[in-house]
N, C-alpha and C positions, 0 to 999 in steps of 0.2 A: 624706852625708845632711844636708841642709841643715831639720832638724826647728821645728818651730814649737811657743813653749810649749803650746797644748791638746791638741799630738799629745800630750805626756808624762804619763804617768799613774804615780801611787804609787801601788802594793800589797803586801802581805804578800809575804814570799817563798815559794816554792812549790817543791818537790821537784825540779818539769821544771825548774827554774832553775840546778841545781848548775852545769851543763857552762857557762852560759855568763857565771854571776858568776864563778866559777874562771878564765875568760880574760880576763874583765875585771881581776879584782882580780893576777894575772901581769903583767900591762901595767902598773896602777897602782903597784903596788906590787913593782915587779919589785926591789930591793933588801932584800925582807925576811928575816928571819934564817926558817933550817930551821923552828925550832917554829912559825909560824906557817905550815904549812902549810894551804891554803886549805878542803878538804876535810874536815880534822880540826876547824878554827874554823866551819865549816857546823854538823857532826854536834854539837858540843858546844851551837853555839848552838840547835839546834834543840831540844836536852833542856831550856832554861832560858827563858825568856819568847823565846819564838819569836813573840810578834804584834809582839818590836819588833827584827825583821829584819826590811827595808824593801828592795824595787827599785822603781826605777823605769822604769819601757821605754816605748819607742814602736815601733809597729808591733809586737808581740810581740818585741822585740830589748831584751834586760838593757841599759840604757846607764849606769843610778847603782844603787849600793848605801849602804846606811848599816847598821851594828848599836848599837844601845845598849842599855845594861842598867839598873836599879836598884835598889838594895839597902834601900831603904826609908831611907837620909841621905844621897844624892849619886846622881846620874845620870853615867853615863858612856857618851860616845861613841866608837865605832871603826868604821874600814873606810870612813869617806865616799869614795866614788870615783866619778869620773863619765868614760868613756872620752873616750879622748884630741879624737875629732873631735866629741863633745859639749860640750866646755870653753867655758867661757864667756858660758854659753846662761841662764843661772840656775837648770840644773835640782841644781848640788849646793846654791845656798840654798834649793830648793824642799823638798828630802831636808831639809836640816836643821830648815827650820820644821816640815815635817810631822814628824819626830820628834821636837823640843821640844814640839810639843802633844800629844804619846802621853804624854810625859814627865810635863809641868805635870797631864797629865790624872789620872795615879795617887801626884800630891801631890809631886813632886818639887821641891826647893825650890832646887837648884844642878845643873848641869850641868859636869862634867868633862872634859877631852881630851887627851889627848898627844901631838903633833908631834916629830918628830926635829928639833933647834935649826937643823940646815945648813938647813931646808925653808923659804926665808923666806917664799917664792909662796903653801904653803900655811898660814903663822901669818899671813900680811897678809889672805888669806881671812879669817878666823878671828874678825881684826879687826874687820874690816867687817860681821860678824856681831853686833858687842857683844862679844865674849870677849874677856881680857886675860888676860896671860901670869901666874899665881899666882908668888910666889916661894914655891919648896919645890923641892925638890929629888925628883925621878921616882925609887925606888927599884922593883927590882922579884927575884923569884928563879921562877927552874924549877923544879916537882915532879917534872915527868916525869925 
């Protein structure tokens, strides 16, 4: 599908969407560890500000997703994905400007993100967006 930026539209995510951000994010993110499985990161986002899980599609077809959150002192992003034959189109900068302005909109004053170090393709994105690599160090623990 050879899409054209006005085919592509941002909106909320929507229920009928499960089936087919879950094969997008399988593709994108096909090296993720067990606990993020895709279904359970749905279900959970949707209990917690669910107007800022973001697709984008054209033709009725999921091609980007983005999730962020905030806690009232930092914004955090995850899940930017844009299928593999949409790459390079501008619709994951399109995902992320439309959720920086969700973000700026309810006073957020930093936006955070984590990339795994090996991903150079997607930190040079990232780049290119204004973001730079903090130094700190990513800690993190499982409840479940």
């Amino acid at each position: 599908m050879n899409a054209r930026h006005e085919d592509f539209v941002i909106r909320s995510f929507l229920e009928k969407d499960e089936e087919q951000v879950i094969t997008l994010w399988r593709e994108a993110f096909s090296n993720d560890p067990p606990w993020n499985e895709p279904a359970q990161i749905i279900r959970r986002k949707l209990e917690v500000q669910r107007d800022l899980f973001l697709v984008g599609q054209i033709d009725g077809a999921v091609v980007a997703t983005v999730i962020a959150g905030y806690d009232g002192f930092r914004g955090w992003v995850y899940h930017l994905a844009v299928a593999s034959e949409q790459r390079r189109k501008g619709f994951g900068k399109a995902m992320m400007a439309e959720v920086e302005k969700k973000l700026r909109a309810l006073g957020c004053p930093k936006i955070n993100l984590q990339v795994r170090a090996w991903n150079a393709d997607v930190i040079a994105f990232y780049e290119r967006l204004g973001y730079k690599v903090d130094e700190h160090t990513g800690m993190g623990k499982l409840l479940d």
